[in-house]
C-alpha positions as CSV (number, residue, x, y, z in Angstrom):
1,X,-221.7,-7.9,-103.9
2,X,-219.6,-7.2,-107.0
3,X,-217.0,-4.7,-104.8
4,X,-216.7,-7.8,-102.3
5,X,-215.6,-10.0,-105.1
6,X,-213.4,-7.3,-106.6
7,X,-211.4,-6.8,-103.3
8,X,-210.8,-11.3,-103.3
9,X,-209.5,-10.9,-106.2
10,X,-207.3,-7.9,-105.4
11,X,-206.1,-9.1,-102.1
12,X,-204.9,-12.6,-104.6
13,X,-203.5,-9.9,-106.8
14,X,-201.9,-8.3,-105.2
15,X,-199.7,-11.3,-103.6
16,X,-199.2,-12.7,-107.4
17,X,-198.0,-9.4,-108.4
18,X,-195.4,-8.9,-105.3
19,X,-194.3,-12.5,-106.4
20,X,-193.5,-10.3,-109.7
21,X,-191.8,-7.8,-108.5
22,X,-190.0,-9.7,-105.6
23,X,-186.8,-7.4,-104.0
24,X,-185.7,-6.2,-100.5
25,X,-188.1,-3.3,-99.9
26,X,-189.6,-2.1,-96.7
27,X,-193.3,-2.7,-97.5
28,X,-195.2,-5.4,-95.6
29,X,-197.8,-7.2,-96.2
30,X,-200.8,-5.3,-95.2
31,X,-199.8,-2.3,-98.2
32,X,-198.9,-5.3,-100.4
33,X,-202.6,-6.6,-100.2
34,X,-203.7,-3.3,-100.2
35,X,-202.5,-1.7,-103.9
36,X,-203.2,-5.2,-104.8
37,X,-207.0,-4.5,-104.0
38,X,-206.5,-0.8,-105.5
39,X,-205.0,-2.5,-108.5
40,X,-208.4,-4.6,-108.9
41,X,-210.2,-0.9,-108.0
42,X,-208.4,0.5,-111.0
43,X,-208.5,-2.0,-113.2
44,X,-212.1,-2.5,-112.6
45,X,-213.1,0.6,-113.3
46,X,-210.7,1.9,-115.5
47,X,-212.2,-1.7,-118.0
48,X,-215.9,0.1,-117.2
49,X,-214.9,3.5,-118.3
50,X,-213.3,1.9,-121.9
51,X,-215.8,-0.4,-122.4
52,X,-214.1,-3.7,-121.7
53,X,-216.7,-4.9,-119.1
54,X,-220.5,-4.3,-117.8
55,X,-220.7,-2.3,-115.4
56,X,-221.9,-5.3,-112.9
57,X,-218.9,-7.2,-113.8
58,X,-215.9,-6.9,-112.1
59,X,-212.2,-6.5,-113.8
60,X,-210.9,-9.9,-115.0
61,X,-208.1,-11.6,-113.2
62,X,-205.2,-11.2,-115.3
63,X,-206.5,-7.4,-115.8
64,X,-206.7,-7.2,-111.7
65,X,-202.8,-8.7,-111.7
66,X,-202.0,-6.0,-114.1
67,X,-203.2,-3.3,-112.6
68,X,-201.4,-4.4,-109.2
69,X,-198.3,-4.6,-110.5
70,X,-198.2,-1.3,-112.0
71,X,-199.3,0.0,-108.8
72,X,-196.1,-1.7,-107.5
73,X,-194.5,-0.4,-109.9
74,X,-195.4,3.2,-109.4
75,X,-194.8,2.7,-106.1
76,X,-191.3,1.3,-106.3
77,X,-190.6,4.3,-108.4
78,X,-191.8,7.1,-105.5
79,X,-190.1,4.6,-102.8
80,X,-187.4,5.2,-104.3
């Protein structure tokens, strides 16, 4: 149940994060909800892996926002 709440919370993510980096780029918004999900993935499990949550718990919003946006990030880099 925990990777269905995980992937609410990316898909939210991920449109709070392309509100962050806003700019005229060609991605839509089916990739824009999806590296906001892998974002959540990421930050999720990258939290379990340093200690920062359970291993039930999913990543914290703000920590699901953060990992979106450097997935934008990165990705605005290789776009480009």
């Amino acid at each position: 149940m925990h990777i269905i709440w995980t992937i609410l919370i990316g898909f939210i993510a991920g449109l709070i994060a392309r509100a962050i980096f806003p700019g005229n780029n060609s991605m839509g918004f089916i990739l824009t909800v999806v590296l906001g999900i892998a974002g959540s993935l990421v930050a999720t499990y990258a939290g379990q892996a340093l200690g920062l949550y359970a291993a039930g718990a999913g990543a914290g919003f703000i920590a699901s926002v953060i990992g979106a946006a450097l997935l934008l990030g990165v990705w605005h880099l290789v776009a480009r």
